[in-house]
C-alpha positions in Angstrom: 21.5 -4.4 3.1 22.3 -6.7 6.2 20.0 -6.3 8.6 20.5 -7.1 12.6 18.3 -7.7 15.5 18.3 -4.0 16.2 17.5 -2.8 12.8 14.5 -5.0 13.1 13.9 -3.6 16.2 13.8 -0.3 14.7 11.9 -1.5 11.8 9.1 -3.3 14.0 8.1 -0.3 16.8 8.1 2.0 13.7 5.7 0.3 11.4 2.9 0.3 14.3 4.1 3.6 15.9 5.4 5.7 13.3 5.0 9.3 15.7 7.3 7.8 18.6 9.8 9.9 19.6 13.6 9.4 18.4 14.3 9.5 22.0 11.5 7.2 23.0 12.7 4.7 19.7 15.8 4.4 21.2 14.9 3.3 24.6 12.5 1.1 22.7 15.4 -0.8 20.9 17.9 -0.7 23.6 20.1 2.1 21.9 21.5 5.6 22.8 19.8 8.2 20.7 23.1 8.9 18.4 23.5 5.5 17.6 19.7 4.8 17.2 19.1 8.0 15.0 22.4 6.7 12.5 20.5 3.6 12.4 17.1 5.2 10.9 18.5 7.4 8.8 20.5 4.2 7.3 17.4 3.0 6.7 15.4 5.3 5.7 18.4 6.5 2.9 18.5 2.5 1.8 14.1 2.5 1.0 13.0 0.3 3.9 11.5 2.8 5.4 8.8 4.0 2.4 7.2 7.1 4.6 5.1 7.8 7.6 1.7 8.2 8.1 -2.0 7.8 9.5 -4.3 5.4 9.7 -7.5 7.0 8.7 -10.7 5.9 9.9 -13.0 6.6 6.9 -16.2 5.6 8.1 -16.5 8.4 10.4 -15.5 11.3 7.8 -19.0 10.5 5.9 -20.1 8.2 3.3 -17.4 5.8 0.9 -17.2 2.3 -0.5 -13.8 0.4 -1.0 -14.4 -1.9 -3.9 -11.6 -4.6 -5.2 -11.5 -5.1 -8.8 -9.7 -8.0 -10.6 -8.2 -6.2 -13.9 -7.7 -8.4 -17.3 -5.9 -6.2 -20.0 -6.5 -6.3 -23.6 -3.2 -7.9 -24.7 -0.3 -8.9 -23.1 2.4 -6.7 -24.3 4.8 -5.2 -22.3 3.7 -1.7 -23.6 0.3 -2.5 -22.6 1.5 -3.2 -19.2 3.4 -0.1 -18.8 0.6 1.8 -20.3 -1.7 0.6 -17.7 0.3 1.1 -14.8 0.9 4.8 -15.7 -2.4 5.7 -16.3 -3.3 4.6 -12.7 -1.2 7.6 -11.4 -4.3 9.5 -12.9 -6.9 8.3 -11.0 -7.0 9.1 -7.2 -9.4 6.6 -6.3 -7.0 3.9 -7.0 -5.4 3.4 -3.4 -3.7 0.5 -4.1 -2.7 -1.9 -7.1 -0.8 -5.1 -7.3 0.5 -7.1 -10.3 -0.5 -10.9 -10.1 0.7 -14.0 -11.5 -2.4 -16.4 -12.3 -6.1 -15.6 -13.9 -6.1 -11.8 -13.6 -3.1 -9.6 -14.7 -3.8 -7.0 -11.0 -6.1 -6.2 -8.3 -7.0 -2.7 -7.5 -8.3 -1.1 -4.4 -10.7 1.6 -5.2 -12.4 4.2 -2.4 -14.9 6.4 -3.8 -18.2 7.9 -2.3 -20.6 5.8 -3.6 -20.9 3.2 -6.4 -22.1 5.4 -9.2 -18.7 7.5 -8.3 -16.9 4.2 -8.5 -18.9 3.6 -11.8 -17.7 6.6 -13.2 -14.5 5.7 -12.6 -14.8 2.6 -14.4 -16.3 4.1 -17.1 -13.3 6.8 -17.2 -11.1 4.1 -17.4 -12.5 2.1 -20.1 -13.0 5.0 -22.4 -9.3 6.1 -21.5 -8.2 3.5 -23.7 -5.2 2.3 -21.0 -5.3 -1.4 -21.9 -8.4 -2.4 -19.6 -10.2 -5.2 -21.1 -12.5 -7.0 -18.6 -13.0 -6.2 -14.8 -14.5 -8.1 -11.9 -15.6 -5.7 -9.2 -15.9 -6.9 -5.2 -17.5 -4.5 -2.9 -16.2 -4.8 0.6 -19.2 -4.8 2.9 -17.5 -4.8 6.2 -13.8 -5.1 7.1 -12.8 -7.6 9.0 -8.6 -7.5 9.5 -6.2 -4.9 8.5 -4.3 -3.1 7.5 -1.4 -4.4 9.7 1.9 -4.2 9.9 4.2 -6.9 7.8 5.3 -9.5 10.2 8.5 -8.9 10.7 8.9 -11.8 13.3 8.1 -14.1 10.6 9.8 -12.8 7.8 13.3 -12.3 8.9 15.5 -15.3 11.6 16.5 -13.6 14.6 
């Protein structure tokens, strides 16, 4: 899909200020309403726009720990791989997950209560039998950036 300045536009107030107003949007971008509201819709119906939602701010509903883990699997088969990655729709804790090239095979985010929760997790996982070999765990003790929106300004020539 060929994007132009406008799309961008469109793409940028959104991804900081997904409750704005169509009506506001389009004043934003320089557009009439019509025109702007054809232009979101064309993106949301081509997958640039994923969804809309809230940034929560965990530490004041009550107690939690976000722990990364590096993930090594057993093998490297592709059925092991697909067996992992659909297990993890299983396990609610898991906020995030990313396939990586290099030493480990992902990295998980994980938000639990409390470290024995995130232990049982762990423990869930490994007797699950989903391919999980070894795992490195890394407990965030304070954040320090994010999560931000993707720079758009850098990523797409205007």
């Amino acid at each position: 899909m060929k994007l132009d300045a406008r799309d961008i536009a469109i793409l940028r107030v959104l991804s900081t200020e997904g409750r704005i107003s169509k009506a506001a949007l389009a004043e934003r971008v320089g557009l009439s309403p019509t025109p702007c509201w054809n232009r979101l819709k064309r993106l949301e119906d081509a997958g640039l726009i994923e969804g809309y939602g809230a940034r929560i701010a965990l530490r004041k509903l009550g107690p939690h720990v976000t722990v990364f883990v590096a993930v090594e699997l057993a093998d490297h088969t592709a059925a092991t791989f697909r067996i992992f990655e659909a297990a993890l729709d299983r396990y609610d804790e898991v906020v995030a997950c990313w396939a990586l090239g290099g030493g480990f095979d992902y990295l998980m985010q994980v938000v639990t209560r409390d470290i024995d929760a995130y232990q049982r997790l762990i423990d869930a996982m490994l007797e699950a039998r989903i391919g999980l070999a070894r795992y490195f765990t890394y407990i965030v003790t304070k954040p320090v950036k994010g999560p931000a929106p993707p720079p758009l300004d850098l990523l797409f020539d205007e």
